[in-house]
PLY file of the C-alpha trace (Angstrom):
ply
format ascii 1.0
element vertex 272
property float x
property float y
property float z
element edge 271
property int vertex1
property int vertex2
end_header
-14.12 45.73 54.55
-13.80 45.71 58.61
-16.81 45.20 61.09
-17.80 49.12 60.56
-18.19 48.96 57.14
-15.36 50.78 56.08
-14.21 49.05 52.67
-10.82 49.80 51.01
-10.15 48.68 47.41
-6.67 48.46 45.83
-6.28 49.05 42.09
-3.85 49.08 39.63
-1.95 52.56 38.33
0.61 51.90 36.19
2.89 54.61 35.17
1.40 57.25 37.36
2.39 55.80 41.09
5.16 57.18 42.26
5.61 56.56 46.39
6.98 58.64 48.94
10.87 58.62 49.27
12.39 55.89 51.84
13.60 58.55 54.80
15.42 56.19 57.28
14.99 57.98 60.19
11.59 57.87 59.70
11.36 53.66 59.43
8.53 53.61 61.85
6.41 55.72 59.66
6.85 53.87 56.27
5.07 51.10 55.03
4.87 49.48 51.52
1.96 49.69 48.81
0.66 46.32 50.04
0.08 47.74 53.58
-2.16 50.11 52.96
-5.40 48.54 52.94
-4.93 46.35 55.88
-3.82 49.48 57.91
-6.26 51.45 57.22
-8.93 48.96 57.65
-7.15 48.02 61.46
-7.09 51.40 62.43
-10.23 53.41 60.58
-13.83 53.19 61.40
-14.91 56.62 58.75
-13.39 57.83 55.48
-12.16 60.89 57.52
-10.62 58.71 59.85
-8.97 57.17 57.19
-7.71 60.49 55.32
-6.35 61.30 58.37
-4.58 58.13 59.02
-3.11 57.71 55.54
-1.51 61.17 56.18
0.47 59.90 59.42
2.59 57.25 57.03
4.53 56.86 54.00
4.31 54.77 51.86
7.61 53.73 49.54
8.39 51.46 47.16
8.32 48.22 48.77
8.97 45.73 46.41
6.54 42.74 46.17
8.44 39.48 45.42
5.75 37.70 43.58
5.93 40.71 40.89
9.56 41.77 41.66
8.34 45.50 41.88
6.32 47.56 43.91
2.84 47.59 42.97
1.89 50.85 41.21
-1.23 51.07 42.84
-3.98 53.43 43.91
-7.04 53.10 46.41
-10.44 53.58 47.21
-11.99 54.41 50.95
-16.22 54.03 51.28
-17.63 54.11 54.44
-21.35 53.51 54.68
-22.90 56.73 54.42
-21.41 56.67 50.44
-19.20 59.22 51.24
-15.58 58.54 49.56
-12.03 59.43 48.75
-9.54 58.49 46.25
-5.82 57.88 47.73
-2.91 58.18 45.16
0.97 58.50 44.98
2.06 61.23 42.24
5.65 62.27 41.66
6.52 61.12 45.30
3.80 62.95 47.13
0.59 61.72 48.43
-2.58 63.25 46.86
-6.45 62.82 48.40
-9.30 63.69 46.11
-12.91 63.39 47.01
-14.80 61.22 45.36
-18.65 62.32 45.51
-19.34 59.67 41.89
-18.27 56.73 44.03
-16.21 55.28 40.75
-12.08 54.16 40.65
-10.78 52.45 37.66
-7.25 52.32 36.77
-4.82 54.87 35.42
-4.52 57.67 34.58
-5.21 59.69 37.63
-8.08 60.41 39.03
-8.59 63.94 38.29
-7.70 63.47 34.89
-10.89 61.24 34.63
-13.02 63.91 36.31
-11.89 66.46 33.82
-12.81 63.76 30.94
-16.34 63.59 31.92
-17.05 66.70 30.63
-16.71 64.86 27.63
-19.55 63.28 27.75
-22.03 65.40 29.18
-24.41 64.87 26.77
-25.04 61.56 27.66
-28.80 61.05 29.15
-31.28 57.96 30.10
-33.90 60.34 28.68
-34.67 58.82 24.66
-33.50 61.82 22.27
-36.49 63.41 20.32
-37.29 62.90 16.51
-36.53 65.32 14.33
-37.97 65.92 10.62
-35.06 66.64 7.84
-37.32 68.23 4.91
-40.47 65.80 3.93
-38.23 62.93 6.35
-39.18 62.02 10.40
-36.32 60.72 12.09
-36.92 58.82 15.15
-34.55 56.70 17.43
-34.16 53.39 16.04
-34.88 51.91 19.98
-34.17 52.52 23.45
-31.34 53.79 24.80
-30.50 56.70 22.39
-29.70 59.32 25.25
-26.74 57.47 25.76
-25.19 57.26 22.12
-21.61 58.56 22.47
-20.93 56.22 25.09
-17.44 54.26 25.50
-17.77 50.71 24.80
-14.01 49.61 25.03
-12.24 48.03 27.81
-9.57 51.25 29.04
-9.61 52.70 32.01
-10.76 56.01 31.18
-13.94 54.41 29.09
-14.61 52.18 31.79
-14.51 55.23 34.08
-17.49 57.02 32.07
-19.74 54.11 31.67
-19.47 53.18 35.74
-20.35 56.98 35.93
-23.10 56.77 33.25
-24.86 53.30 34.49
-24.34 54.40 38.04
-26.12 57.60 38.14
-28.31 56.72 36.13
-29.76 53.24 37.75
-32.97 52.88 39.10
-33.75 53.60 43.10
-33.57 50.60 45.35
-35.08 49.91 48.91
-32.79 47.38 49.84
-29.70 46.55 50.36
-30.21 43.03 48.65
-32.12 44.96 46.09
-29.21 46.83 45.64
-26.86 43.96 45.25
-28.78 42.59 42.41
-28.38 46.15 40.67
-24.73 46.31 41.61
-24.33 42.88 39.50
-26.49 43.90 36.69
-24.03 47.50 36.30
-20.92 45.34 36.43
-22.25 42.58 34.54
-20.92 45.81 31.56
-17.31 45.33 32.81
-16.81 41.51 32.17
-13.77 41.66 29.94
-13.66 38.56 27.32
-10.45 36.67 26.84
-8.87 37.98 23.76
-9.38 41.53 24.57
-7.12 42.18 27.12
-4.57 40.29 28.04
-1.63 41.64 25.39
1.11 40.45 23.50
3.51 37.82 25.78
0.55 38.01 28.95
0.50 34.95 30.90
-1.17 31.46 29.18
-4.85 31.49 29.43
-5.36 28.03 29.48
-8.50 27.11 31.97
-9.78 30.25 32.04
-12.68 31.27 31.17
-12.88 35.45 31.19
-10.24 38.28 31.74
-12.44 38.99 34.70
-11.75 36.51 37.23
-14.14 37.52 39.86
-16.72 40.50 40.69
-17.31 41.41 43.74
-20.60 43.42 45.68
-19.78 45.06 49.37
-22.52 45.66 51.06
-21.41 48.57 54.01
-24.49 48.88 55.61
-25.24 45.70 56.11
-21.68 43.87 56.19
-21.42 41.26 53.72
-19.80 40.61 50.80
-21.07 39.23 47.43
-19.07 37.58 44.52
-19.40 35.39 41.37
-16.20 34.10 39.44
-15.65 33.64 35.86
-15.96 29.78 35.98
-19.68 30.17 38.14
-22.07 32.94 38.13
-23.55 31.61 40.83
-23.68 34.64 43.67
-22.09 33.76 47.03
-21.93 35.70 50.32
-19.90 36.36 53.64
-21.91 37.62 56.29
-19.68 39.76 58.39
-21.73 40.05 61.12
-21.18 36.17 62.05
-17.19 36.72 61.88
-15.50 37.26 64.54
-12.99 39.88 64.14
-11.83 39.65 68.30
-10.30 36.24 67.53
-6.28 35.60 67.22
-6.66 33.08 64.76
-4.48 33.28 61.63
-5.86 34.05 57.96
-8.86 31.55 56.88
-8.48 31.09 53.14
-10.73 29.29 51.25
-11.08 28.48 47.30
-13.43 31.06 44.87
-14.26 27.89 43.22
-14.81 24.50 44.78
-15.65 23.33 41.75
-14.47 25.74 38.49
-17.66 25.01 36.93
-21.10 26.89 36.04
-23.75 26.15 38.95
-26.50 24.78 35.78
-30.13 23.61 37.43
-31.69 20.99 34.32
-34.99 22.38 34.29
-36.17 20.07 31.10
-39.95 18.81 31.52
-39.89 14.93 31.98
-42.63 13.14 30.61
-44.53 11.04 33.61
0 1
1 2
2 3
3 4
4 5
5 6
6 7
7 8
8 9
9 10
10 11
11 12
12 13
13 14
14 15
15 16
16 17
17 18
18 19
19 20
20 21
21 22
22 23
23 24
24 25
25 26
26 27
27 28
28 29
29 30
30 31
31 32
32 33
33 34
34 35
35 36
36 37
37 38
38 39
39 40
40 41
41 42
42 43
43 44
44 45
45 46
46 47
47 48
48 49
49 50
50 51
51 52
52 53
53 54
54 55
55 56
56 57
57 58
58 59
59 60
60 61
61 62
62 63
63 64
64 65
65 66
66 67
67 68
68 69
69 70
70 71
71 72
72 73
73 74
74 75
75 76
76 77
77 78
78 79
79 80
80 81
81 82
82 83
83 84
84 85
85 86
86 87
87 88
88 89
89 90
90 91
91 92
92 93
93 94
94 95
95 96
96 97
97 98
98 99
99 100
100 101
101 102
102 103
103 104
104 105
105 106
106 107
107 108
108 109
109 110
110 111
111 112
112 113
113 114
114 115
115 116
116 117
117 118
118 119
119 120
120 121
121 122
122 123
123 124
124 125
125 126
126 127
127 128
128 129
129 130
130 131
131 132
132 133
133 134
134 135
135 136
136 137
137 138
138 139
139 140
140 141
141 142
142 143
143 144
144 145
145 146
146 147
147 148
148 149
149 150
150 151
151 152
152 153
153 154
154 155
155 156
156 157
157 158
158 159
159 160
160 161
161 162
162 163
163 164
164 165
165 166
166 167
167 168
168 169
169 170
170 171
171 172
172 173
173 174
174 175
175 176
176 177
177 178
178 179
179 180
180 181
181 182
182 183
183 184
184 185
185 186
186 187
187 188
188 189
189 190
190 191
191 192
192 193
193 194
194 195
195 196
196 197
197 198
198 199
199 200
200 201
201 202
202 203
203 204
204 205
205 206
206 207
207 208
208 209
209 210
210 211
211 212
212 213
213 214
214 215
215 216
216 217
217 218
218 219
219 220
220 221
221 222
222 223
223 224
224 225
225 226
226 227
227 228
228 229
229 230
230 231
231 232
232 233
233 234
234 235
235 236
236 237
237 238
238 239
239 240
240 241
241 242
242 243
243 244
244 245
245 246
246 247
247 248
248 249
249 250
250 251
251 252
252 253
253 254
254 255
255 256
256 257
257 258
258 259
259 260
260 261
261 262
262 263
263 264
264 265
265 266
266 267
267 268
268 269
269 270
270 271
């Protein structure tokens, strides 16, 4: 996110990114995969400043030595009136798709998870009704029944309908800290368990605790940013509006974790 509130996020699109074709003579336009967000973050204030900015380079296949490839990737641009796009590289050629729902997850492309939805149009916050079967009443067992049908799994394009389902459907909030809290309850769904995920010959797992290593909260209208990690679930903020983004310095990194340990207050009642 940059001092307007213009937040970019990067995710992963394996299979379906395919960049735009190196064109020496045009070196001065090209950029790789990794560029993208810090470009258009330098440059864009709005999401239309950004569509028009993403248009004016190409990106190609720059290959990223920590991975030894060129990250398949595709991105997200929010500015703080909610209004959004979806960047993506398909069969060499840059595609832009509104994105009204506000929601990216990984591949396929993003289209292709509009068009899924209408699978799931029946889903509803609204309790389905009883019915009677002969002599029988049927009733929902509990709450939540409008939403039977729903995609509990970890892949993309289930992950995709539930952020759509849980984000339309959650409750109105004044404030932006109200709104944070919300935020963490809808991705609190998305935590993905060790064991689950990681795949046949993945990296080693030792010392960690969850698939998910961090979630993260923007908040564009009011410039900070949120996260808890999978070792503390303790929230922690950066207040944008006390950075200074005029200053030369260089990148200030800092740990997730100071301590990779749960933030646990002993609340026990001590006998006096």
């Amino acid at each position: 996110m940059n001092e307007k509130g213009l937040a970019v996020g990067g995710f992963y699109h394996p299979g379906f990114a395919e960049y735009q074709k190196y064109d020496p003579e045009k070196a001065s336009e090209c950029m790789g995969p990794g560029d993208v967000i810090a470009y258009l973050l330098s440059t864009c204030a709005t999401m239309e400043e950004a569509r028009a900015a993403i248009a004016r380079v190409r990106v190609t296949a720059v290959v990223a030595p920590p991975i030894g490839m060129a990250p398949p990737a595709h991105y997200i641009v929010t500015e703080p009136s909610g209004k959004a796009i979806v960047i993506e590289y398909l069969k060499g050629e840059l595609k832009i798709f509104d994105a009204p729902l506000g929601v990216i997850t990984n591949a396929p492309t993003y289209d292709w998870h509009e068009i899924n939805l209408r699978n799931y149009i029946n889903l509803s916050p609204v309790a389905l009704p009883g019915k009677r079967l002969e002599e029988l009443d049927f009733k929902p067992l509990g709450g939540g029944s409008g939403m039977i049908g729903l995609p509990g799994d970890f892949t993309p394009p289930s992950r995709f309908v539930r952020a759509v389902a849980f984000s339309q459907t959650a409750r109105p909030t004044p404030t932006g800290e109200e709104t944070v809290y919300e935020l963490f309850r809808i991705l609190d769904n998305f935590n993905v368990p060790l064991g689950a995920a990681e795949g046949e010959g993945e990296a080693k797992t030792k010392g960690i605790r969850s698939s998910t290593i961090w979630t993260t909260v923007w908040d564009t209208k009011n410039q900070a940013l949120y996260y808890h990690t999978q070792n503390n679930r303790r929230v922690r903020m950066v207040d944008f509006g006390k950075l200074d983004f005029g200053s030369k310095q260089e990148k200030v990194r800092f740990p997730l974790d100071r301590v990779k340990a749960q933030d646990i207050e002993d609340v026990t009642p001590v006998r006096k």
